[in-house]
PDB file of N, CA, C and O in Angstrom:
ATOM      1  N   UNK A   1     115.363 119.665  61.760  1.00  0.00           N
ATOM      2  CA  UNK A   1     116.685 120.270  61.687  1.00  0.00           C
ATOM      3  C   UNK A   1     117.238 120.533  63.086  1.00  0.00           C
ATOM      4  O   UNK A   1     118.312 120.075  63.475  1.00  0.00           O
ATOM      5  N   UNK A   2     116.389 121.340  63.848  1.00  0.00           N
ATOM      6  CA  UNK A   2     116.696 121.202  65.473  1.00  0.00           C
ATOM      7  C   UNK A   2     117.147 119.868  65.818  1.00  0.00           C
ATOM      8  O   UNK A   2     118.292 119.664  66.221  1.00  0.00           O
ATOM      9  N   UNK A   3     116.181 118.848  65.654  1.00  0.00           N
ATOM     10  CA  UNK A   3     116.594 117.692  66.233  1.00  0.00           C
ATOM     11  C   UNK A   3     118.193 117.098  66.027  1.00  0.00           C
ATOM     12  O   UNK A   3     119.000 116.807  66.910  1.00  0.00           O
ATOM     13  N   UNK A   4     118.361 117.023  64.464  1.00  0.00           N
ATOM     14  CA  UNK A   4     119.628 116.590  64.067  1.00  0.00           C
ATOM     15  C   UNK A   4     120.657 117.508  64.587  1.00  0.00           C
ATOM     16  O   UNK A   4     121.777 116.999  64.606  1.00  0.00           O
ATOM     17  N   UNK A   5     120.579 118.811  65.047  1.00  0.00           N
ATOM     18  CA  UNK A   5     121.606 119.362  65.324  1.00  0.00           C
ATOM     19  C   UNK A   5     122.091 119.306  67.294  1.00  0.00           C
ATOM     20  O   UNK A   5     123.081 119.454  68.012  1.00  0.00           O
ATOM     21  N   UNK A   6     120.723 119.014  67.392  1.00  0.00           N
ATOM     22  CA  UNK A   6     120.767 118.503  69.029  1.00  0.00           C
ATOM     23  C   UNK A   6     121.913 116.908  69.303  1.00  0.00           C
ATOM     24  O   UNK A   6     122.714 116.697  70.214  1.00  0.00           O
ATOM     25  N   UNK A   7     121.554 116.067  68.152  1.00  0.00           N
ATOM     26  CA  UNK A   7     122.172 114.935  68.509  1.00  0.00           C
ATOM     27  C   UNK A   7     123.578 115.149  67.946  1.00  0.00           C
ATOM     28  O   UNK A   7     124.577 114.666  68.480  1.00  0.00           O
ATOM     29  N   UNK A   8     123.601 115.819  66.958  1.00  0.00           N
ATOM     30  CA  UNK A   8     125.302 116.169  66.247  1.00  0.00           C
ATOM     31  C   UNK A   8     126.029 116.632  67.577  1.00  0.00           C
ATOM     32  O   UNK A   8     126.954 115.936  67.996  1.00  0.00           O
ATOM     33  N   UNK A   9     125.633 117.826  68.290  1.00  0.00           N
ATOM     34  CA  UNK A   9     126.256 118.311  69.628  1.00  0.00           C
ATOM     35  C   UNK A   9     126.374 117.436  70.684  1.00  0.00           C
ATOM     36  O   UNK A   9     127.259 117.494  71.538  1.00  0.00           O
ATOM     37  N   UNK A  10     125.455 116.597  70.630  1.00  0.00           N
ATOM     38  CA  UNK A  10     125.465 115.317  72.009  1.00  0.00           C
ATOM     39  C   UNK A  10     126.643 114.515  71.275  1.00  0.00           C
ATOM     40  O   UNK A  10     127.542 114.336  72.097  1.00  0.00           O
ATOM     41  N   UNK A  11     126.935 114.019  70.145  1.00  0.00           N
ATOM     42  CA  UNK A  11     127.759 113.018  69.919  1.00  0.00           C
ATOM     43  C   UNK A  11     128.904 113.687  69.790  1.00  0.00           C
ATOM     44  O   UNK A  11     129.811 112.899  70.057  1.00  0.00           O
ATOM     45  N   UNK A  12     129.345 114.781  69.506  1.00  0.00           N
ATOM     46  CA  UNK A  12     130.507 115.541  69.645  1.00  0.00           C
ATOM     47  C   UNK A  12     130.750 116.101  70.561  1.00  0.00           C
ATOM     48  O   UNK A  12     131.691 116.885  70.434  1.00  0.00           O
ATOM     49  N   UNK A  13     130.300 116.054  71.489  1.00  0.00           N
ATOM     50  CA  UNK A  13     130.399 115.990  72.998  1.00  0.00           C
ATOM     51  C   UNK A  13     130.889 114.576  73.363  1.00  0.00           C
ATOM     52  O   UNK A  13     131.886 114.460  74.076  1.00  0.00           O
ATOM     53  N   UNK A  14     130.443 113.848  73.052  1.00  0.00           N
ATOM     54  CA  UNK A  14     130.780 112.351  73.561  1.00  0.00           C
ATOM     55  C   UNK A  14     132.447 111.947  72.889  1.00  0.00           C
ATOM     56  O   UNK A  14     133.459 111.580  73.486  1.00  0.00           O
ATOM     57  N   UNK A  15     132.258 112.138  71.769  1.00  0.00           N
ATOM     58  CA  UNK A  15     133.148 111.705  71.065  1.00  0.00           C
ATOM     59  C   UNK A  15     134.182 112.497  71.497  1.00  0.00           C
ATOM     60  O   UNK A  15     135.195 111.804  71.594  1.00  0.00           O
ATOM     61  N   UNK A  16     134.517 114.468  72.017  1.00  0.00           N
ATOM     62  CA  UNK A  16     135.523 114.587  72.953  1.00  0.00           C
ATOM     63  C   UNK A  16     135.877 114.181  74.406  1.00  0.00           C
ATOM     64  O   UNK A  16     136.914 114.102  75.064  1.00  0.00           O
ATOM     65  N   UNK A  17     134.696 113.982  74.594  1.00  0.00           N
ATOM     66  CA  UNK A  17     134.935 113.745  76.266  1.00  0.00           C
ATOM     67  C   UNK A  17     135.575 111.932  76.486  1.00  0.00           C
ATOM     68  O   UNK A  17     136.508 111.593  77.214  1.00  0.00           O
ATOM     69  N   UNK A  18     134.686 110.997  75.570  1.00  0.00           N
ATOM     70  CA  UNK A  18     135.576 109.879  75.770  1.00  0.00           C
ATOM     71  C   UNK A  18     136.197 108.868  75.282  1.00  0.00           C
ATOM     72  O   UNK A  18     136.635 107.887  75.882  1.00  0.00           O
ATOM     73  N   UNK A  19     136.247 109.204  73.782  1.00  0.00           N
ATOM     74  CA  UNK A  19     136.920 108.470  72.716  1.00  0.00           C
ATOM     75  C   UNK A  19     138.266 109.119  72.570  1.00  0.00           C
ATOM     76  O   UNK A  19     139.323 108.555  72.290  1.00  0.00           O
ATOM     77  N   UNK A  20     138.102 110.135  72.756  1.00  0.00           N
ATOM     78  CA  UNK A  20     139.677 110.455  72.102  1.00  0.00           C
ATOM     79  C   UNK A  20     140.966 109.986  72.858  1.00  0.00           C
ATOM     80  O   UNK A  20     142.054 109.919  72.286  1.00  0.00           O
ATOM     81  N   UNK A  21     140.768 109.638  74.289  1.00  0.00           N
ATOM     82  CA  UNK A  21     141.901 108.903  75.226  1.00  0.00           C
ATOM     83  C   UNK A  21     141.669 107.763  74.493  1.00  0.00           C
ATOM     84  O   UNK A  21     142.754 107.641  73.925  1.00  0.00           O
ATOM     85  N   UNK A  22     140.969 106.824  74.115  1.00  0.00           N
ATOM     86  CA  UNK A  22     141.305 105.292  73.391  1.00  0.00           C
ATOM     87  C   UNK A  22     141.940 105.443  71.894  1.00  0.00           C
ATOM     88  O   UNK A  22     142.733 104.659  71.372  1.00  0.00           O
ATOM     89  N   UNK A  23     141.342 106.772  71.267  1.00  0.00           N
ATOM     90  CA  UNK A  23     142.161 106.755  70.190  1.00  0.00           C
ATOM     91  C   UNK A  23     143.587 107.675  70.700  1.00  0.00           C
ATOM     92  O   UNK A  23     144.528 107.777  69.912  1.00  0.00           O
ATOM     93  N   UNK A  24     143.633 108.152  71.713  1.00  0.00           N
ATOM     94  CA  UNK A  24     145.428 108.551  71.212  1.00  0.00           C
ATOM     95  C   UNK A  24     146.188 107.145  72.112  1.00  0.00           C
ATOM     96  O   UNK A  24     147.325 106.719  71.907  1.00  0.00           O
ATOM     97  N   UNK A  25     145.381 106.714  72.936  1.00  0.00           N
ATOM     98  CA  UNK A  25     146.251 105.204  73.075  1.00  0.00           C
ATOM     99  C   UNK A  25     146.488 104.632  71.959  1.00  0.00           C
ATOM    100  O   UNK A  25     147.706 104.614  71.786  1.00  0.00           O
ATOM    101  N   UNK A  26     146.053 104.257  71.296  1.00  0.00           N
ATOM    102  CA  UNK A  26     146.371 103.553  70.216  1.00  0.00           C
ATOM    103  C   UNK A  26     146.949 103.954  69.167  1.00  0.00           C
ATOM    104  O   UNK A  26     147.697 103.203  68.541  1.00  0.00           O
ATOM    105  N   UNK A  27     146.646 105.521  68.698  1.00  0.00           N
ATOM    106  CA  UNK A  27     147.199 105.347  67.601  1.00  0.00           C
ATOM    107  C   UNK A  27     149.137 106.182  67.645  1.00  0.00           C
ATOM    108  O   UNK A  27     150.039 106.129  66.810  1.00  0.00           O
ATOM    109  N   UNK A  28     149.056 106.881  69.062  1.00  0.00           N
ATOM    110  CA  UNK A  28     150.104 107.836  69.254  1.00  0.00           C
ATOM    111  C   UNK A  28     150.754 106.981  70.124  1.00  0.00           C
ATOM    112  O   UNK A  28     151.824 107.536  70.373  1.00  0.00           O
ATOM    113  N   UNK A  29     150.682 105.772  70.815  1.00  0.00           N
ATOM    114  CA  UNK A  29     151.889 105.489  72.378  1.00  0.00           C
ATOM    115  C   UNK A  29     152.921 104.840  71.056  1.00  0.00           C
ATOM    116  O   UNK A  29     153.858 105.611  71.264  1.00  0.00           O
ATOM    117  N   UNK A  30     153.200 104.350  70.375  1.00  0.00           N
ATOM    118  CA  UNK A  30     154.026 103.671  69.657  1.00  0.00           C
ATOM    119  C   UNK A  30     155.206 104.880  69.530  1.00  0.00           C
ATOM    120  O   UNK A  30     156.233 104.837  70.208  1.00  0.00           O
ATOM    121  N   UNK A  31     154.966 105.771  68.737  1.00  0.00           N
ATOM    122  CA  UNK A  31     155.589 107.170  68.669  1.00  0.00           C
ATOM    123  C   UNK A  31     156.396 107.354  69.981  1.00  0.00           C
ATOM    124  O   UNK A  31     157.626 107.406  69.989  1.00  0.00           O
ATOM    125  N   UNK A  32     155.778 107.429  70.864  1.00  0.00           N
ATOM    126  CA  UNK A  32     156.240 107.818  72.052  1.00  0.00           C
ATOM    127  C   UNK A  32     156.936 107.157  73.134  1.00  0.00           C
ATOM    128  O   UNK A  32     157.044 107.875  74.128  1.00  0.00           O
ATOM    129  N   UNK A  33     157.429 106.024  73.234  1.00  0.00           N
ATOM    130  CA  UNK A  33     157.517 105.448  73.502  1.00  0.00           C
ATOM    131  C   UNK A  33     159.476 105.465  73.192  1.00  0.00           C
ATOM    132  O   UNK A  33     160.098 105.479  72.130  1.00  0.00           O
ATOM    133  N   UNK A  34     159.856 105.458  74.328  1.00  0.00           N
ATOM    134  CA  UNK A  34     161.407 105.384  74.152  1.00  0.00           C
ATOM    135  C   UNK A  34     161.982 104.725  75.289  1.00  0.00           C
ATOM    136  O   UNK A  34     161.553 104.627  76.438  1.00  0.00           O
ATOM    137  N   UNK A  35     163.538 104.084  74.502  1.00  0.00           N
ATOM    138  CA  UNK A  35     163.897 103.100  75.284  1.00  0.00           C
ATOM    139  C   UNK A  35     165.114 103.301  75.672  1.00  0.00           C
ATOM    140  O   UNK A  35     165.869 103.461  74.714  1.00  0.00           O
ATOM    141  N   UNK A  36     165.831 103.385  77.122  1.00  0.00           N
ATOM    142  CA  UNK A  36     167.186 103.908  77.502  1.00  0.00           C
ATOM    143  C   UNK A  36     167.677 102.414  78.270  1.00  0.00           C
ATOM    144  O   UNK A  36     167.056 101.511  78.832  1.00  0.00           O
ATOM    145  N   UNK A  37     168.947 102.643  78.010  1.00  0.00           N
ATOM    146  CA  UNK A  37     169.965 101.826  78.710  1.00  0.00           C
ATOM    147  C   UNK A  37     170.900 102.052  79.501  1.00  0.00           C
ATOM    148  O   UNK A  37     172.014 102.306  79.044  1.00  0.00           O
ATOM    149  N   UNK A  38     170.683 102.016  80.812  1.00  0.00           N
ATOM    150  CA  UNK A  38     172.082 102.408  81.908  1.00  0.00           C
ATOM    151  C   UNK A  38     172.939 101.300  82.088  1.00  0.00           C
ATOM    152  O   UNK A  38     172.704 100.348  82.832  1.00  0.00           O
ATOM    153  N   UNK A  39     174.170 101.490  81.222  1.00  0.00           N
ATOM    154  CA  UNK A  39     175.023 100.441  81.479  1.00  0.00           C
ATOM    155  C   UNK A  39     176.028 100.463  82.794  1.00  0.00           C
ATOM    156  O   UNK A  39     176.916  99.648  83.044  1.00  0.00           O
ATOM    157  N   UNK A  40     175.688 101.476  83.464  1.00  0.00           N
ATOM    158  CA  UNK A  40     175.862 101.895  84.999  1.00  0.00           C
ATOM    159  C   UNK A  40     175.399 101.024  85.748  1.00  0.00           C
ATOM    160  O   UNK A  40     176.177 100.123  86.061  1.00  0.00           O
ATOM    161  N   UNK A  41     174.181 100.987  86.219  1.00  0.00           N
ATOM    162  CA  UNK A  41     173.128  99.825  87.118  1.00  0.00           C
ATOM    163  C   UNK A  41     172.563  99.097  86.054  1.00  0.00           C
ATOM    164  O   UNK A  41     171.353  98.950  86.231  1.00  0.00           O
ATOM    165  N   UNK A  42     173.029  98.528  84.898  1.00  0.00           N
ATOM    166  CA  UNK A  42     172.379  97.446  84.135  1.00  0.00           C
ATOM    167  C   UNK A  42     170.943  97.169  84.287  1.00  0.00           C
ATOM    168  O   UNK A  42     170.294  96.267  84.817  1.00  0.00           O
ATOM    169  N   UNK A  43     170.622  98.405  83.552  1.00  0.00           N
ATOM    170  CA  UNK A  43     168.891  98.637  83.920  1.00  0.00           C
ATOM    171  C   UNK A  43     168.223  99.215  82.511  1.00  0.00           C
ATOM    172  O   UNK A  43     168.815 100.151  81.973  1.00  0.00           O
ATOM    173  N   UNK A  44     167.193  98.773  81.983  1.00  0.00           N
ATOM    174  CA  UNK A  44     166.205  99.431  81.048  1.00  0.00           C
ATOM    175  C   UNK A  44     165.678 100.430  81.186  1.00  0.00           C
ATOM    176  O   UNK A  44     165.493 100.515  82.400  1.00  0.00           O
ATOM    177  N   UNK A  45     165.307 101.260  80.731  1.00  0.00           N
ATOM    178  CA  UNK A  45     164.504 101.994  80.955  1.00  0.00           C
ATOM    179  C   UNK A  45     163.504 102.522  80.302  1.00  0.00           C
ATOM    180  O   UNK A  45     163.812 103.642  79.894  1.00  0.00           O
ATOM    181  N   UNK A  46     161.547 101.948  79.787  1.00  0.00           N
ATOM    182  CA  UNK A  46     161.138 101.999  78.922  1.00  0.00           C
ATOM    183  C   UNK A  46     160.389 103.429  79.401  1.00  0.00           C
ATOM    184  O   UNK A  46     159.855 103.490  80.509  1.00  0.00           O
ATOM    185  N   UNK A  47     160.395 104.723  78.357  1.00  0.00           N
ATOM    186  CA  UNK A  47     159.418 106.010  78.835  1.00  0.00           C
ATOM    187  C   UNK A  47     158.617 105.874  78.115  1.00  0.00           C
ATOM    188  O   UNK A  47     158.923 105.517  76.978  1.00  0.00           O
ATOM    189  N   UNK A  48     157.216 106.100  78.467  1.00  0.00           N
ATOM    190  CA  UNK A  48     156.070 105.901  78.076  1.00  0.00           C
ATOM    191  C   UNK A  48     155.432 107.137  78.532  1.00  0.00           C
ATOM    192  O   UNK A  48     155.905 107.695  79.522  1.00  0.00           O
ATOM    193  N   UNK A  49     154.315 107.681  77.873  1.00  0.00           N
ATOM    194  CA  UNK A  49     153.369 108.709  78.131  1.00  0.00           C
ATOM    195  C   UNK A  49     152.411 108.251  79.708  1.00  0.00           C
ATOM    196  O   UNK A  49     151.904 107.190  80.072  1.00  0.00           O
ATOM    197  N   UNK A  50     152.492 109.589  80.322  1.00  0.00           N
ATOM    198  CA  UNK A  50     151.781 108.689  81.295  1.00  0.00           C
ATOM    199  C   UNK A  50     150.199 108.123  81.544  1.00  0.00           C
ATOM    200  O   UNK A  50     149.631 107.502  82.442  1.00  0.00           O
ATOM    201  N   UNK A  51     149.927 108.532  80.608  1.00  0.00           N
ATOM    202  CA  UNK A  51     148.191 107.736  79.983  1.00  0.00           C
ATOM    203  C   UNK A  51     148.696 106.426  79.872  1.00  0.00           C
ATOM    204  O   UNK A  51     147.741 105.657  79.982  1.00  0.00           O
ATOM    205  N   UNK A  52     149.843 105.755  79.689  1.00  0.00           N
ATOM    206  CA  UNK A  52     150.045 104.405  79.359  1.00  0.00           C
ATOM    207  C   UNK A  52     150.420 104.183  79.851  1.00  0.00           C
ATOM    208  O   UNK A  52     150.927 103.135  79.454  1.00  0.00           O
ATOM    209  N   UNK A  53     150.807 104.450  81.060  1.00  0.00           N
ATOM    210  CA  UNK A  53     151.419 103.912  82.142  1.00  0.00           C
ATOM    211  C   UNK A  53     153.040 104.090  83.014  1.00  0.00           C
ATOM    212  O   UNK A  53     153.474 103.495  84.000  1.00  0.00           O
ATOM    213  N   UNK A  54     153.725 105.317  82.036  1.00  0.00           N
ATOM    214  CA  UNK A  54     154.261 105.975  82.629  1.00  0.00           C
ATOM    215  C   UNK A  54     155.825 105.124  82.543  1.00  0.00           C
ATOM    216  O   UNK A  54     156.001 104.339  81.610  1.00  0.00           O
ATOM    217  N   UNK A  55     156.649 105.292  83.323  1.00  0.00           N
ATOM    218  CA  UNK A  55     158.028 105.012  83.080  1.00  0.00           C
ATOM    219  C   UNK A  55     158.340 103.452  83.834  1.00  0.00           C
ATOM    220  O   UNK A  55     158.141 103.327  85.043  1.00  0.00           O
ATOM    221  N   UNK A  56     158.899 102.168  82.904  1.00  0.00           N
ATOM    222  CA  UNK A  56     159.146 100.875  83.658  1.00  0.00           C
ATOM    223  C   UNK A  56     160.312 100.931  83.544  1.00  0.00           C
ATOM    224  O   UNK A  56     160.856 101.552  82.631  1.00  0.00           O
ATOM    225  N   UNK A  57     161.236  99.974  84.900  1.00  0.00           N
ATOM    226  CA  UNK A  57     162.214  99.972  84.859  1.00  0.00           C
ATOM    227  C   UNK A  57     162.299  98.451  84.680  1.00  0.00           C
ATOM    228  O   UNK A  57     161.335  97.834  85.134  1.00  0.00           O
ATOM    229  N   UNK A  58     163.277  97.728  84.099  1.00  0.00           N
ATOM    230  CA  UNK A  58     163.396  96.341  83.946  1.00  0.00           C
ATOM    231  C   UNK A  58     165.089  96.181  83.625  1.00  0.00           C
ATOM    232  O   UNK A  58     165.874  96.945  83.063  1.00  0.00           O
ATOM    233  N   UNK A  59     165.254  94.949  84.193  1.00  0.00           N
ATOM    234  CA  UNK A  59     166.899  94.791  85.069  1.00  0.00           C
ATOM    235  C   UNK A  59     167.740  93.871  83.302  1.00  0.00           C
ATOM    236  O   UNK A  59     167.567  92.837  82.657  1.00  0.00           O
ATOM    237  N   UNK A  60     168.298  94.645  83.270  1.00  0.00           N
ATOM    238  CA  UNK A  60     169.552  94.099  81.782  1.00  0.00           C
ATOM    239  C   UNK A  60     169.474  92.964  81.498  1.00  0.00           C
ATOM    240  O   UNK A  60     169.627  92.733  80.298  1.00  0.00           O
ATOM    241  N   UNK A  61     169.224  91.817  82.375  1.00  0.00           N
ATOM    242  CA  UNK A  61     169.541  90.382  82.411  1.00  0.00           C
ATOM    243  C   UNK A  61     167.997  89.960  81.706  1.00  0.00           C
ATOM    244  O   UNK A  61     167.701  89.389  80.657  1.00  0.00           O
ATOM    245  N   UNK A  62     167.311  90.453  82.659  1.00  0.00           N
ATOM    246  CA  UNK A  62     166.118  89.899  81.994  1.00  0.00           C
ATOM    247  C   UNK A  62     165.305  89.898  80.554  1.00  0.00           C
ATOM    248  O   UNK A  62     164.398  89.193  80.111  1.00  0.00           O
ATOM    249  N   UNK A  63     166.100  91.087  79.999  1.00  0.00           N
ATOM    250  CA  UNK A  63     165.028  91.640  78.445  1.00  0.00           C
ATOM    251  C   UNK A  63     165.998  90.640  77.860  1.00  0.00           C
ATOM    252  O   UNK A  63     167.193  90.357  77.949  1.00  0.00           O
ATOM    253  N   UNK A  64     164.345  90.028  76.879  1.00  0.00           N
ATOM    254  CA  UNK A  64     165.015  89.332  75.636  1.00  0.00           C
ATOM    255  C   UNK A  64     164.976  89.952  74.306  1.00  0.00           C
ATOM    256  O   UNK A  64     163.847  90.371  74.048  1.00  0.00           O
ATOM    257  N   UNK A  65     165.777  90.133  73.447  1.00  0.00           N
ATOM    258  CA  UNK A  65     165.466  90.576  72.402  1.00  0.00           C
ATOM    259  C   UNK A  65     163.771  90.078  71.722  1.00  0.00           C
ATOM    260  O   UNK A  65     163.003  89.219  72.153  1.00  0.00           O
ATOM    261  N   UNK A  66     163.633  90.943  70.611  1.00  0.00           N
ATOM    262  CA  UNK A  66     162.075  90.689  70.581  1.00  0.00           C
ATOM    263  C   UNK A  66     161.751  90.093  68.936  1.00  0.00           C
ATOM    264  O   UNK A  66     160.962  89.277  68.459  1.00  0.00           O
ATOM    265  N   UNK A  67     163.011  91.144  68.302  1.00  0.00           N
ATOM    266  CA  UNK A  67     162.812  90.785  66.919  1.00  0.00           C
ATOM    267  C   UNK A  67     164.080  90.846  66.053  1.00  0.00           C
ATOM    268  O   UNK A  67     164.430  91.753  65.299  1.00  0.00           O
ATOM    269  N   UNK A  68     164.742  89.582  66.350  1.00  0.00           N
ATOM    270  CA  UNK A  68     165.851  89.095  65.660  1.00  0.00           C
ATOM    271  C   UNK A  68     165.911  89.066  64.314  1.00  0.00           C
ATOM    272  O   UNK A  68     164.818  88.924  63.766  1.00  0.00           O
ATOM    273  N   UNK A  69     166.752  89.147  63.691  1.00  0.00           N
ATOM    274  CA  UNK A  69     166.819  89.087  62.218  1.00  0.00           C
ATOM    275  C   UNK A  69     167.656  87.848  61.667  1.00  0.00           C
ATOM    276  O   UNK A  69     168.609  87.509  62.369  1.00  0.00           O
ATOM    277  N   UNK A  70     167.415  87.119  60.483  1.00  0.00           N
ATOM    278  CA  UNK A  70     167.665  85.832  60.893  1.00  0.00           C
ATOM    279  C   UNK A  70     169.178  86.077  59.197  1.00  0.00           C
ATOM    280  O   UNK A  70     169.929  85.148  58.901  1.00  0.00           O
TER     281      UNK A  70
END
């Protein structure tokens, strides 16, 4: 019983310390993830959490639409 409760604490230890950044990548950046348009400087602007890499800027001309509807 000691034993099993020694390894329950080691893996729940593990499982906060370094799974939970791969699971909120995955299952939360979608959510979060928002998209602005300055029709000022014709610029994108994608905000992202900064675990994912934080805020891209990308120039009007270049984005292609992604998912057209036919």
């Amino acid at each position: 019983m000691i034993v099993f409760a020694i390894i329950s604490l080691i893996l729940i230890y593990l499982y906060i310390r370094y799974f939970r950044y791969v699971y909120r990548l995955e299952l939360f950046t979608i959510r979060h993830i928002r998209v602005r348009f300055n029709r000022v400087t014709r610029q994108v602007y994608i905000q992202r959490p900064k675990y994912c890499g934080g805020t891209v800027i990308f120039k009007w001309d270049h984005i292609m639409p992604g998912n057209q509807s036919r």
